[in-house]
LUMFIDREN-123759 format. One line per field, with one value per residue (C-alpha): residue number from 1; x, y, z. Coordinates in steps of 0.25 Angstrom, whole numbers. Layout:
<pts>
k: NUM, ... .
u: X, ... .
v: Y, ... .
w: Z, ... .
</pts>
This chain:
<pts>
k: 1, 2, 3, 4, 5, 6, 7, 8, 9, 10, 11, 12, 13, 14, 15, 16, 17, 18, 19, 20, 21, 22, 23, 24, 25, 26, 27, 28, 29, 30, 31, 32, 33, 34, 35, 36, 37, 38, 39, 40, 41, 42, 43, 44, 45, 46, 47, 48, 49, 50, 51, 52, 53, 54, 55, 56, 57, 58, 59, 60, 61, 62, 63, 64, 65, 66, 67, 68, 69, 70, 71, 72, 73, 74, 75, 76, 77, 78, 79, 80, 81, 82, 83, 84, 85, 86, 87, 88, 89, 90, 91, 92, 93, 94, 95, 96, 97, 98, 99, 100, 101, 102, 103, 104, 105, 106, 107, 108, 109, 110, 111, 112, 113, 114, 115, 116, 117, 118, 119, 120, 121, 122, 123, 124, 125, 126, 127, 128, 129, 130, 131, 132, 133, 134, 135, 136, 137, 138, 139, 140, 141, 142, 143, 144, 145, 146, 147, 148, 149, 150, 151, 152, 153, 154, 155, 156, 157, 158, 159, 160, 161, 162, 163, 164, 165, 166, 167, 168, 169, 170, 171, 172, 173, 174, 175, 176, 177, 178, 179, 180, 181, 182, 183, 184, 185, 186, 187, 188, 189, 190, 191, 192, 193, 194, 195, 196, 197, 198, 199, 200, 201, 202, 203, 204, 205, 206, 207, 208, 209, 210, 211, 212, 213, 214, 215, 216, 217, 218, 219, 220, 221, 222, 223, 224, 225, 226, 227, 228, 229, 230, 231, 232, 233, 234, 235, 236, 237, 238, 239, 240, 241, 242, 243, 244, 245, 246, 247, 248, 249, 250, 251, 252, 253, 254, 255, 256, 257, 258, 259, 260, 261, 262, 263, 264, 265, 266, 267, 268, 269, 270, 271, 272, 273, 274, 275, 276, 277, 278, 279, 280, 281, 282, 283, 284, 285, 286, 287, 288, 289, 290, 291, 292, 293, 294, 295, 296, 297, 298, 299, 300, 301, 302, 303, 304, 305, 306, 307, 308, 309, 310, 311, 312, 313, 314, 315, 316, 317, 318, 319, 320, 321, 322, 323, 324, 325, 326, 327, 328, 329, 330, 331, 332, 333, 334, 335, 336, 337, 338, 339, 340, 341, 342, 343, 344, 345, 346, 347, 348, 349, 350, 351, 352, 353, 354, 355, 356, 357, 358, 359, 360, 361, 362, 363, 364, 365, 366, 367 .
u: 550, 557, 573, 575, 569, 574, 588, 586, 580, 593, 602, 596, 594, 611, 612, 603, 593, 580, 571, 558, 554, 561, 551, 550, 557, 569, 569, 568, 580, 587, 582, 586, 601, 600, 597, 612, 617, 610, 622, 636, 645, 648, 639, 637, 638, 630, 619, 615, 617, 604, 599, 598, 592, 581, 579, 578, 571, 580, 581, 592, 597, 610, 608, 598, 607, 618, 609, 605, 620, 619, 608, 614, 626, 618, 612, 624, 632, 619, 617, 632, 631, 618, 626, 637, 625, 627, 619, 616, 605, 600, 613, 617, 630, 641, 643, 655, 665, 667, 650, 644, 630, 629, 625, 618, 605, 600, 588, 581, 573, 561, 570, 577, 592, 596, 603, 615, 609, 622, 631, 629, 638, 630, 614, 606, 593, 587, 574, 563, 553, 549, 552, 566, 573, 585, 596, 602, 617, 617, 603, 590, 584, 571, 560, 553, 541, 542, 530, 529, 517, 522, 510, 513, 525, 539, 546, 560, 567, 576, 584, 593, 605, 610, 617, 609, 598, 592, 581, 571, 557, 548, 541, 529, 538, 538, 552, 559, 572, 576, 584, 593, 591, 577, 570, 558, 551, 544, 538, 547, 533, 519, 508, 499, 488, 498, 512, 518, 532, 539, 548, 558, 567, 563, 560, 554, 544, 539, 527, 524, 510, 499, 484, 482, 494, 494, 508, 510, 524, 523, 531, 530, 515, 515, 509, 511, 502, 507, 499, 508, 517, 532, 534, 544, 544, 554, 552, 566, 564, 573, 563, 552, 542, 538, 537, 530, 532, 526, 531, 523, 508, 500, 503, 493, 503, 494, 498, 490, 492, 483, 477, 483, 486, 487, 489, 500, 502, 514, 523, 518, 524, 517, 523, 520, 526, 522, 509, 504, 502, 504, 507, 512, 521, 535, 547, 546, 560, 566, 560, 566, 578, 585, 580, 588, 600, 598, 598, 587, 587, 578, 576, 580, 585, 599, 593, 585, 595, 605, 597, 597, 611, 614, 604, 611, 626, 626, 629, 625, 625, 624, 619, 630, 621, 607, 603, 609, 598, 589, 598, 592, 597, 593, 601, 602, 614, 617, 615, 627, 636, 646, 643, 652, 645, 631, 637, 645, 633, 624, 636, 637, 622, 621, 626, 631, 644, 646, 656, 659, 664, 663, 649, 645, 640, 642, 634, 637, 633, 640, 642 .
v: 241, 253, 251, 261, 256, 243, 247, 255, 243, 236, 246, 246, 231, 232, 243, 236, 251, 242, 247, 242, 227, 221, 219, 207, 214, 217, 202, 196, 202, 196, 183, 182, 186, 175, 163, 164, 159, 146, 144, 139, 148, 163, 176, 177, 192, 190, 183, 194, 205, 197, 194, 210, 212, 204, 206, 222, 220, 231, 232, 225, 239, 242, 255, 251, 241, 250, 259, 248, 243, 251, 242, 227, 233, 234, 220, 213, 211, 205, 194, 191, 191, 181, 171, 169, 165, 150, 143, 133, 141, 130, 128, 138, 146, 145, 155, 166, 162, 179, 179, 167, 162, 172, 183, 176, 181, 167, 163, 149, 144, 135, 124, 125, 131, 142, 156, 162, 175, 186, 176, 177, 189, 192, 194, 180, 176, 162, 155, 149, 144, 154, 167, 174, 177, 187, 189, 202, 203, 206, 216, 208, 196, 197, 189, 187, 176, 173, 168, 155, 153, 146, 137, 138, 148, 144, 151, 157, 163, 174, 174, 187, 185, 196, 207, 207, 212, 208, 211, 202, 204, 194, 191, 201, 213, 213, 218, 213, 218, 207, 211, 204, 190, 191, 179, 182, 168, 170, 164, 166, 169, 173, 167, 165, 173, 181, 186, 179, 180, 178, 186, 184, 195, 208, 214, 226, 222, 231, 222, 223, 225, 215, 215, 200, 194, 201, 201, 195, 193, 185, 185, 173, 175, 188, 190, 206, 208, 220, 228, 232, 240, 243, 235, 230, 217, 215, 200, 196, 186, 194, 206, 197, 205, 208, 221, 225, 239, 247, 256, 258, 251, 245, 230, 219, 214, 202, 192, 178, 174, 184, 188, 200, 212, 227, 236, 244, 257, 263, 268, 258, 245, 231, 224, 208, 205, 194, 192, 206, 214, 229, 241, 255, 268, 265, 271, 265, 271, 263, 251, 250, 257, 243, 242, 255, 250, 257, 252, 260, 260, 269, 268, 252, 243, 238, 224, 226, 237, 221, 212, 221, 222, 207, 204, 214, 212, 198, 198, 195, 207, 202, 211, 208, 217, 217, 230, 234, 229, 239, 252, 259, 265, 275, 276, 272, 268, 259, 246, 245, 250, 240, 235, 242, 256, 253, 247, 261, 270, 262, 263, 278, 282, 268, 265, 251, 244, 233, 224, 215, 204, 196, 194, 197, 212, 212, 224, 231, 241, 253, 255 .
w: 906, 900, 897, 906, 918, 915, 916, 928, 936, 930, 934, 949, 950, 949, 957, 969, 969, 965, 975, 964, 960, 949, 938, 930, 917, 927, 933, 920, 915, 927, 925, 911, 914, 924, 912, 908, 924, 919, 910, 915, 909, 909, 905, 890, 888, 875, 881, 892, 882, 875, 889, 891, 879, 878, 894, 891, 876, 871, 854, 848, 842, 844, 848, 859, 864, 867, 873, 885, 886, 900, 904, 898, 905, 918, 914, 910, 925, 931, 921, 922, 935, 934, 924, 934, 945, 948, 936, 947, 954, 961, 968, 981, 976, 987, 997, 995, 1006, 1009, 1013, 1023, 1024, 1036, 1027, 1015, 1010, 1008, 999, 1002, 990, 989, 987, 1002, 994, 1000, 992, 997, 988, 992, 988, 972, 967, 956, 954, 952, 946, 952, 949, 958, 954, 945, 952, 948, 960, 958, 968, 969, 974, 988, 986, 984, 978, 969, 965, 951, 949, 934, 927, 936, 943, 956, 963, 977, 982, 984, 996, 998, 1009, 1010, 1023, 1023, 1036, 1046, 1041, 1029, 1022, 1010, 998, 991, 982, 980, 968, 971, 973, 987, 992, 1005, 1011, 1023, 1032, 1042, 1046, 1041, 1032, 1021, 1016, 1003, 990, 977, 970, 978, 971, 982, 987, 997, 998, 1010, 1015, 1027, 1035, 1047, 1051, 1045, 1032, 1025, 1014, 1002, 997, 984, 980, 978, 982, 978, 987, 999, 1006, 1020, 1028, 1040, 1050, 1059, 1064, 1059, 1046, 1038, 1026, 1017, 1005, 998, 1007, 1015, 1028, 1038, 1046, 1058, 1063, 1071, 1078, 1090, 1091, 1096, 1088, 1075, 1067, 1054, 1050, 1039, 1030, 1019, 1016, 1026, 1030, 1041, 1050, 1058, 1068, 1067, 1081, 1086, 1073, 1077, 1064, 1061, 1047, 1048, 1039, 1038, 1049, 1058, 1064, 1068, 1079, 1083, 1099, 1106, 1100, 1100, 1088, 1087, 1078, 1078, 1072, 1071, 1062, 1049, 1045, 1056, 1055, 1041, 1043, 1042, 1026, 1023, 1030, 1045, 1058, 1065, 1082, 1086, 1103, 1100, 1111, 1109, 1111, 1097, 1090, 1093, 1085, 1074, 1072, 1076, 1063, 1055, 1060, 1062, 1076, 1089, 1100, 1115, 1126, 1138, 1145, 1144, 1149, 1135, 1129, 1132, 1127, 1116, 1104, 1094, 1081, 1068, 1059, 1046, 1046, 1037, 1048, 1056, 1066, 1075, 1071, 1075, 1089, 1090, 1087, 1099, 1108, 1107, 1112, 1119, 1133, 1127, 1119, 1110, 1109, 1096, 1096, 1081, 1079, 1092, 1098, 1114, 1119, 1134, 1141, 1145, 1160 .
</pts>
């Protein structure tokens, strides 16, 4: 890899704009800065300097040196953020007292222990069985199998609460943003004849491509195969059906049950209810909206427009009057907005109003 290029990863990874897979060179760095949270005691600013160097390969002339101080300087604040990760990784760090478990992004290992992974303040590195697993602050968590050659595959699960979203890759380059209350099961490393995760909640999946391991989600009894591709799955339990969208590629969404499947291409939508399969042309840009930080209500019942923000608010809205249900809304607003906004926005096209009381959303209609 070119310096340059190297230091822009760098320089991105920090600035959390990475929109490409780390590469080995770029992990390998990280990993190496990591070796000094083995010790108990603090950062030896000498030993990263000779950590960035040998990581980066530059010439010992001085002249060069100085030339890459920008990127050792880029370097140096993640590997002594690294040193003061607990040396003891196989113990569970204590919980700030200002950010309760309701929030945590948590990470159940093999093992059964169970990461609180937003509660470290600095950028971590941990191993598991062989595969490098960095934890980016409050962004993402990425994996890197090292030269291990695992026998059978060893499972984690990353179970991302309301009001939050959250970024992970897998080993084979495959990128997963979660969203809320949304739960992805999958093997630190694949090394079987398939990719095979699993997903509850919703999540939008850029596969990385393989022709040897094909890549398969399933979904309860619902199974989506992607070559290489784009795709959305909305799987909440509280909408009674199950969706798979495509927005670039082509995926075979089947359903065992009835031995039931279709290929989607992009643009078109695959939708399990009550045991009947079916497909057709929806708005890709809406289905996603939620990836780019919008809420996207196009013609929506209020009914379904209230389980999304209860998922994303942490809330629980209650009809007082049924009929209120049925309203329909078109709009769409930030998902970073109060609360108090998006109610605002509905009430004013909506014959309806909202009432909050703590954590709980009351909803009337307007007579």
């Amino acid at each position: 890899m070119e310096k340059e290029e190297l230091h822009k990863k760098l320089d991105n990874f920090l600035e959390g704009n990475n929109e490409e897979s780390m590469d080995g060179e770029l992990f390998s760095l990280l990993v190496r800065m990591d070796e000094c949270r083995k010790k108990a005691c603090p950062p030896n600013k000498e030993r990263m300097w000779k950590h960035v160097r040998n990581a980066l390969k530059l010439s010992r002339r001085r002249e060069l040196m100085r030339k890459w101080a920008v990127a050792a300087a880029i370097v140096m604040p993640l590997a002594v953020g690294l040193c003061f990760y607990n040396y003891r990784s196989d113990e569970v760090a204590p919980v700030p007292e200002n950010m309760g478990k309701r929030h945590q992004v948590s990470l159940t290992l093999n093992d059964g222990r169970v990461l609180q992974v937003q509660q470290w303040n600095n950028d971590s590195v941990i191993q598991e069985s062989g595969t490098g697993i960095l934890v980016s602050v409050g962004q993402q968590m990425i994996y890197h199998a090292e030269k291990v050659q695992l026998k059978e595959e060893i499972f984690n699960t990353l179970s991302v609460p309301r009001s939050t979203e959250y970024q992970v890759q897998l080993s084979d380059g495959t990128r997963v943003w979660l969203n809320s209350e949304s739960e992805l099961r999958y093997p630190v490393d694949f090394v079987s004849t398939e990719r095979k995760v699993f997903l509850r909640g919703e999540a939008y999946f850029q596969v990385a491509k393989d022709t040897t391991k094909p890549f398969r989600v399933v979904v309860n009894d619902m199974m989506v195969e992607a070559l290489g591709t784009g795709f959305n799955i909305n799987a909440y339990q509280d909408d009674n059906c199950l969706r798979t969208t495509l927005v670039e590629g082509k995926v075979r969404v089947s359903y065992s049950d009835t031995r039931q499947e279709c290929i989607l291409v992009p643009g078109e939508q695959a939708v399990l209810k009550e045991g009947v399969l079916t497909s057709g042309q929806v708005n890709v840009d809406d289905i996603i909206a939620w990836k780019k930080g919008r809420f996207v209500f196009s013609d929506m019942p209020l009914e379904t427009i209230a389980n999304q923000l209860e998922r994303w608010y942490d809330v629980e809205i209650r009809f007082d009057d049924t009929v209120a249900k049925y309203y329909r809304f078109t709009g769409v607003m930030k998902r970073y907005n109060e609360l108090e906004q998006v109610l605002g926005l509905i009430e004013e096209t909506t014959n309806v109003r909202f009432k909050v009381e703590g954590r709980q959303v009351r909803v009337f209609r307007n007579l």
